[in-house]
N, C-alpha and C positions, 0 to 999 in steps of 0.2 A: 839475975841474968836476963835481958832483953830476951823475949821472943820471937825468932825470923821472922818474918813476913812472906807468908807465901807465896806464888806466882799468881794465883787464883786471884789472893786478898789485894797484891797490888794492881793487879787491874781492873780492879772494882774501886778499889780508892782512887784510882785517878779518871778512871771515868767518872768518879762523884765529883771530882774536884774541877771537869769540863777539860782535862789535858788531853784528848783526844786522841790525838798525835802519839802522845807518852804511851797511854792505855795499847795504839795499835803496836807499838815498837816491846813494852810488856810481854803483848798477847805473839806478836813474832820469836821473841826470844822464849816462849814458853814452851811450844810445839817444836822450837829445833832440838828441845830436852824431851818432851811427850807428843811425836805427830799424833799420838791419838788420843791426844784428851780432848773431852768432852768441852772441859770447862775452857782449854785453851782457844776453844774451834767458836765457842758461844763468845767468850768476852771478845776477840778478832770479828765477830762478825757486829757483834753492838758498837766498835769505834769502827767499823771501817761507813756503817750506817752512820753514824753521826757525821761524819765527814764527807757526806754523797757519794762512797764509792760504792753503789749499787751491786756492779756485777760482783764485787770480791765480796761484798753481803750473802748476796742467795748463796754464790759458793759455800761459805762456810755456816750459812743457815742450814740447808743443805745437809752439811755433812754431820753437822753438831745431831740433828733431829733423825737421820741413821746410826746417830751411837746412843741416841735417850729419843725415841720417836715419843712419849709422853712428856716429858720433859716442862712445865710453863712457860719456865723462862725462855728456851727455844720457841716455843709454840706460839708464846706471846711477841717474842721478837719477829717472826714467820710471820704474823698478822698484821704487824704495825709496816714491813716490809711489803709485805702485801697489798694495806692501804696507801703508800707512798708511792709502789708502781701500778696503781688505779686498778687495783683486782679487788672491788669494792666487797662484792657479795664475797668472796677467800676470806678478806681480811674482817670481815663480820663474822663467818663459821668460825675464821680461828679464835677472834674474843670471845667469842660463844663457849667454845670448848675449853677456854681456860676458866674460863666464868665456873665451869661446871664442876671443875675439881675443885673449887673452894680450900683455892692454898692460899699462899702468904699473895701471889698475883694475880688473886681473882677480881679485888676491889678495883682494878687499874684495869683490868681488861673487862669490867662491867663500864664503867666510864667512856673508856674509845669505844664499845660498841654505841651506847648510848648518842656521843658525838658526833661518830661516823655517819648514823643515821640522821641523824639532824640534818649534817652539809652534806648529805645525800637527798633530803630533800623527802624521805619518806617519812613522812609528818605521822599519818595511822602506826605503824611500828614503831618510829621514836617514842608514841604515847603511850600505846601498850604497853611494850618495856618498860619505859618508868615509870609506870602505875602496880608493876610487880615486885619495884621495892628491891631489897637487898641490903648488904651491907654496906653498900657505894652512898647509902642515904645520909651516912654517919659523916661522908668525908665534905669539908666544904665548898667544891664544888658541884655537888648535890645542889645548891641551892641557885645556880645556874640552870642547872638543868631544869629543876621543878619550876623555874621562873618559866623559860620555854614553853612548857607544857601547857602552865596558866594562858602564854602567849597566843599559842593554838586554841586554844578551851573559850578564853576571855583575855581580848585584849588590852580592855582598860585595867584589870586585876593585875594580866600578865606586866606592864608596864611598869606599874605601881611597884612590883617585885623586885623586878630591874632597876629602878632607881635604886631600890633598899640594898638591894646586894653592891652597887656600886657604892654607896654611901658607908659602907658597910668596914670602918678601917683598919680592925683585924684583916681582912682577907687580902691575900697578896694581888698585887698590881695587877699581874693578868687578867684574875677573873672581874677584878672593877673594870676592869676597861672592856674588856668582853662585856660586861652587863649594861655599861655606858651606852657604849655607841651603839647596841641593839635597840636601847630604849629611845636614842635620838632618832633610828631609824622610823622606830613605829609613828613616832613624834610628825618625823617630815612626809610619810604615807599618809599621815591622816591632817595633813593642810595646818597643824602648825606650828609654823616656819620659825618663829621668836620663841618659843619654848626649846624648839631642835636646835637652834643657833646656842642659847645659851646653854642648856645640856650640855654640848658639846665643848664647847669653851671651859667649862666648869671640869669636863673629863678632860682634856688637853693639860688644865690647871695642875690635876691630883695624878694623872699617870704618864705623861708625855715628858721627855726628858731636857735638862736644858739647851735653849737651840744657840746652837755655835757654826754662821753659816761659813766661815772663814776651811771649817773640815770640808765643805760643798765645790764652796770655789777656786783654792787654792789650786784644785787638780784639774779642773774645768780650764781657768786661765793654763793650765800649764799644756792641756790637751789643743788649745787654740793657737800656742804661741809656736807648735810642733806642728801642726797643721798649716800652719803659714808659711814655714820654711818649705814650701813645696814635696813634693815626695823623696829629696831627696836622702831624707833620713830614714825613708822606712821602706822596706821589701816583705814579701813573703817570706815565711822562713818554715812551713811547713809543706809537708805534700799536698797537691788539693782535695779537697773530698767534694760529693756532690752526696744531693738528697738532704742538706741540712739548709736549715730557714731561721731566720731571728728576728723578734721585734725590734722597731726602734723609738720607742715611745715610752712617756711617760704614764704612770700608773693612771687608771677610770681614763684612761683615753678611746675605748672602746675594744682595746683587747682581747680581753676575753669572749664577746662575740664573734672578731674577728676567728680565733683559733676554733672556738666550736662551730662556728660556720664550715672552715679549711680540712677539720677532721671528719666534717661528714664527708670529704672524698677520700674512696678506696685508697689512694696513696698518700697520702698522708696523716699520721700519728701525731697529731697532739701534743706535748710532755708538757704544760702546762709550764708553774714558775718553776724550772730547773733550776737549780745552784749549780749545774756545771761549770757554768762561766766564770760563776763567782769563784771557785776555787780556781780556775786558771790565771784570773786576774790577782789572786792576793799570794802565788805562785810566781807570776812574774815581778811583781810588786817590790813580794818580802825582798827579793832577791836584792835590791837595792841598784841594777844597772837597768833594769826597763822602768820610764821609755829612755830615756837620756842618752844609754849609752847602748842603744838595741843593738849592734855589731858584737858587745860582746859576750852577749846572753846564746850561748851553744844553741842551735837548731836541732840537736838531740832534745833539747828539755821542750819545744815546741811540738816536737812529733809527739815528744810521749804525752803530753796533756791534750792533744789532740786527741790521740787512740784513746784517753781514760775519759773523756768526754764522752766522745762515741760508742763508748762500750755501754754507760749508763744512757746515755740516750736512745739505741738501739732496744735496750732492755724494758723502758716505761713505753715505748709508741707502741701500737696496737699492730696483733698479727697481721702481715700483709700489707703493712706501708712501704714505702721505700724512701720517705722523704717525713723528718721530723720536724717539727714546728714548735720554735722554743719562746715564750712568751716573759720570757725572765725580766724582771725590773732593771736590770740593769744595763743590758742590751747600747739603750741610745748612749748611754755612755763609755760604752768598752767597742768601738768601734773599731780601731787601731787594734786591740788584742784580738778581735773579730776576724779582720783580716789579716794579722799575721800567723793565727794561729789555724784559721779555718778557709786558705785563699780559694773560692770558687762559691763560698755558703753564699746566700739571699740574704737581703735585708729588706723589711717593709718597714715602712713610718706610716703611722697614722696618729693624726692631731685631731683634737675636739676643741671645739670655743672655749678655752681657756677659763671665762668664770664657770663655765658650767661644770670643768676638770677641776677646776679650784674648788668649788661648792661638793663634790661628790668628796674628793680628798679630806677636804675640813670635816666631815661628818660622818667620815670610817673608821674603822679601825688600819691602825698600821703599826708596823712595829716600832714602840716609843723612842728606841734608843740607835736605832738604822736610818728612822723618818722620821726626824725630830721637827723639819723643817714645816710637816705637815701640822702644825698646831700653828699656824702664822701666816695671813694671806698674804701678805708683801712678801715672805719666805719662799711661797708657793711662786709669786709671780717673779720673783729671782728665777728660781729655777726652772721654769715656763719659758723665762728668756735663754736664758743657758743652754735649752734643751732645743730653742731653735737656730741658735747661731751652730753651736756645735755639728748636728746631724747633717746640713745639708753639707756647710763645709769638707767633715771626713767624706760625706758621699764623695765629695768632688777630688777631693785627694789622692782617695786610700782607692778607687776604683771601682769599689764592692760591685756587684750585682745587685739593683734595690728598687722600688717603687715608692711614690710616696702619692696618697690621697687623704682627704677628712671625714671625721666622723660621721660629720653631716652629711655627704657626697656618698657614703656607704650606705648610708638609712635610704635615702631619697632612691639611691640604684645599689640596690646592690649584687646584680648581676654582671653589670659593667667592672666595679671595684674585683667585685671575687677572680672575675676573670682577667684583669690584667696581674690580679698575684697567682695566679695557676699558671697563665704566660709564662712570665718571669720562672716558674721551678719547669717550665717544658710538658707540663700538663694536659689535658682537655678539658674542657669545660665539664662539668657534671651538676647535674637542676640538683643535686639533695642539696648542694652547700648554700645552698636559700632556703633552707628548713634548719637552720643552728636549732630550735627548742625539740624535733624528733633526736637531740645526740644522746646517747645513753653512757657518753663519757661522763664522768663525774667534773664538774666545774670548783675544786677548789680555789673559789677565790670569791673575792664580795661579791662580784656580781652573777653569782652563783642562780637567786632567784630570777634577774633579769635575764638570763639564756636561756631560759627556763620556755619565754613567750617567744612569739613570731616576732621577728624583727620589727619595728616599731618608732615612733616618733618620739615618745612621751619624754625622754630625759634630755630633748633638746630645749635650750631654755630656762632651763632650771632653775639658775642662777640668777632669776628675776623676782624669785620669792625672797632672795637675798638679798638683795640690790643695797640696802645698807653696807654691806659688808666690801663695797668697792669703789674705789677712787680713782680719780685721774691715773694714777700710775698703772694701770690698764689699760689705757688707751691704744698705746704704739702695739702692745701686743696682741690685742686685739682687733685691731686694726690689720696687722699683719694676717692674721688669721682667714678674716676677712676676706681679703686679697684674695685669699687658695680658693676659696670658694667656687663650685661649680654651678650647682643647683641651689639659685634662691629664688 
């Protein structure tokens, strides 16, 4: 006789199995049978995390860690929650404190402590800690970490490490590509440029997935041929909100300066790459009538992704803002979901010289099977073009509220830039947000060390250690570029 499967065990099998959705529908039918289990309140709050619903997170982190306050698995989930809504030092005590019970989740919460402190940037404690060993030394990503270490200690050693662990083809793709383009990085800090190029190329080769740009532009033409038809296809279909802001650019286009510049003023929070969007957009999507047939898509299902937005957005900005600033990758492209979902939010664009965003892109990390495009500069320069027909267009369209200046035009002034995007949110001017390297917000994201300095000239250009790497088919888009220019 077959043995049931408990409510417990099935929502742990399907959260192994990535059904996320399944796991939360699971964990809902388990608490309308037990509101007080533990384990129902734990496994609801691990898929509703995995799916960005923050605020229904903490709640049921929350209330799991008042029925087992020792608990790991709680505790560990509370930290990793913790680190995803920027409570860096929390989300460190809490690895900390699982670390210390040395149970079955200590190895995993020695690890994100270790990482944490890395892309936080406190290099001395990163060191320390891993020179105190443990049992995390056994697991293979240990040898990322100890690569780091090297990295800090000795950098030509560190490098050498780096290469080995990508090379390295037992170990899964992540961590080769993580040790990849760290070691391209040190490659192009240290002037050379033909070693970084091919690194890079060679890690594109072994971890990047195959590029199929037909998934890119299928939806791009379709967003342009919708766009032409004048607005008469599309309305607002939510209530408006105000106090929300969005990027409209493509990724190393200066972003992330921009945002830790915006968050050193008092009213405005930060939230870094939110996936809110992203789940509104694959919400309207799945549905199968947006955009096409956007009348028949009920204006109830827009309010409510609107409020579940805003719940988790209100939750990662910092006490005391009243205005969130969402630097999501996806932004320049969900401009229509933008505006029907969000009518009154902000939009900025900001553009960088194209090789230079080309060159920064080819030599990252990105995620291989979401940016696949980024192993390809003709790939890259499709969607460079793409990214500037589309944005101004919807601007002219859809009506947004938006600004748009360049990279370079922010480096050269950027008190003029700052202050025509505080305009735009009804602002005042405040001198901190010309000090982005004093923010003590954590910068998850590559250019985590560049926010780090004064704002700066140094990655204008760039793209001329590469100069192999580009042809005539840059011309018109860089040309274009060109054009915006303010200050040369």
């Amino acid at each position: 006789m077959a043995v049931r499967e408990t409510p417990a065990a099935k929502i742990e099998r399907l959260l192994q199995a990535g059904d996320n959705a399944g796991a939360l529908a699971a964990a809902n039918d388990f608490l309308k049978l037990s509101p007080n289990s533990f384990l129902a309140r734990l496994g609801r709050a691990r898929a509703n995390m995995r799916m960005a619903n923050y605020v229904d997170a903490e709640i049921d982190s929350a209330l799991a860690l008042k029925l087992s306050p020792n608990d790991e698995g709680a505790r560990n989930l509370r930290a990793s929650l913790d680190l995803r809504l920027g409570r860096t030092d929390a989300a460190i005590e809490g690895f900390r404190f699982v670390k210390s019970l040395k149970g079955p989740q200590a190895l995993e919460a020695a690890i994100s402590e270790l990482l944490t402190l890395h892309n936080a940037g406190r290099s001395e404690e990163f060191v320390r800690v891993a020179k105190e060993g443990g049992s995390w030394t056994k697991d293979p990503r240990s040898e990322l970490i100890l690569a780091r270490v090297a990295v800090i200690e000795d950098k030509e050693r560190g490098l050498e490490e780096l290469k080995r662990v990508f090379r390295t083809r037992q170990h899964l793709w992540p961590l080769r590509r993580f040790a990849g383009f760290e070691a391209v990085g040190i490659l192009d800090k240290a002037g050379r440029y033909r070693e970084a190029f091919d690194l890079a190329t060679e890690v594109h080769r072994e971890t990047t997935g195959p590029l199929e740009m037909e998934m890119w532009n299928a939806p791009l033409e379709q967003q342009m041929k919708l766009l032409d038809r004048q607005p008469a296809w599309y309305r607002p279909r939510a209530k408006p909100v105000e106090g929300v802001a969005f990027i409209a650019a493509m990724p190393r286009s200066g972003t992330t300066l921009l945002e830790q510049m915006l968050d050193r003023h008092p009213a405005i929070g930060g939230i870094g790459e939110f996936d809110g969007l992203d789940h509104v957009c694959r919400t309207l999507f799945d549905g199968g009538l947006w955009p096409t047939r956007p009348s028949a898509v009920p204006d109830s299902l827009f309010n409510e992704l609107q409020q579940r937005y805003l719940g988790g957005a209100h939750q990662i900005r910092k006490e005391g803002a009243t205005w969130t600033f969402d630097k999501t990758l996806r932004g320049w492209r969900a401009l229509p979901e933008i505006a029907a979902v969000f009518p009154g939010a902000v939009c900025i664009n900001v553009e960088r010289d194209p090789r230079d965003m080309a060159t920064s892109i080819f030599l990252s990390y990105f995620n291989p099977t979401s940016y696949e495009w980024t192993r390809d500069f003709h790939a890259i320069c499709t969607i460079a073009e793409w990214q500037r027909r589309v944005v101004p267009r919807a601007f002219e369209v859809l009506g947004l509220k938006h600004t748009r200046f360049v990279y370079e035009d922010l480096v050269e002034d950027p008190a003029m830039n700052a202050e025509l995007c505080l305009k735009l949110m009804g602002l005042p001017m405040d001198e901190r947000v010309l000090s982005p390297e004093e923010n003590k917000k954590g910068a998850w994201t590559l250019s985590h060390a560049q926010v780090r300095q004064p704002i700066n000239r140094k990655s204008i250009g760039r793209w001329k250690n590469y100069e192999w790497a580009f042809d005539s088919r840059w011309d018109d888009v860089v040309a274009a570029h060109e054009a915006r220019r303010q200050h040369r």
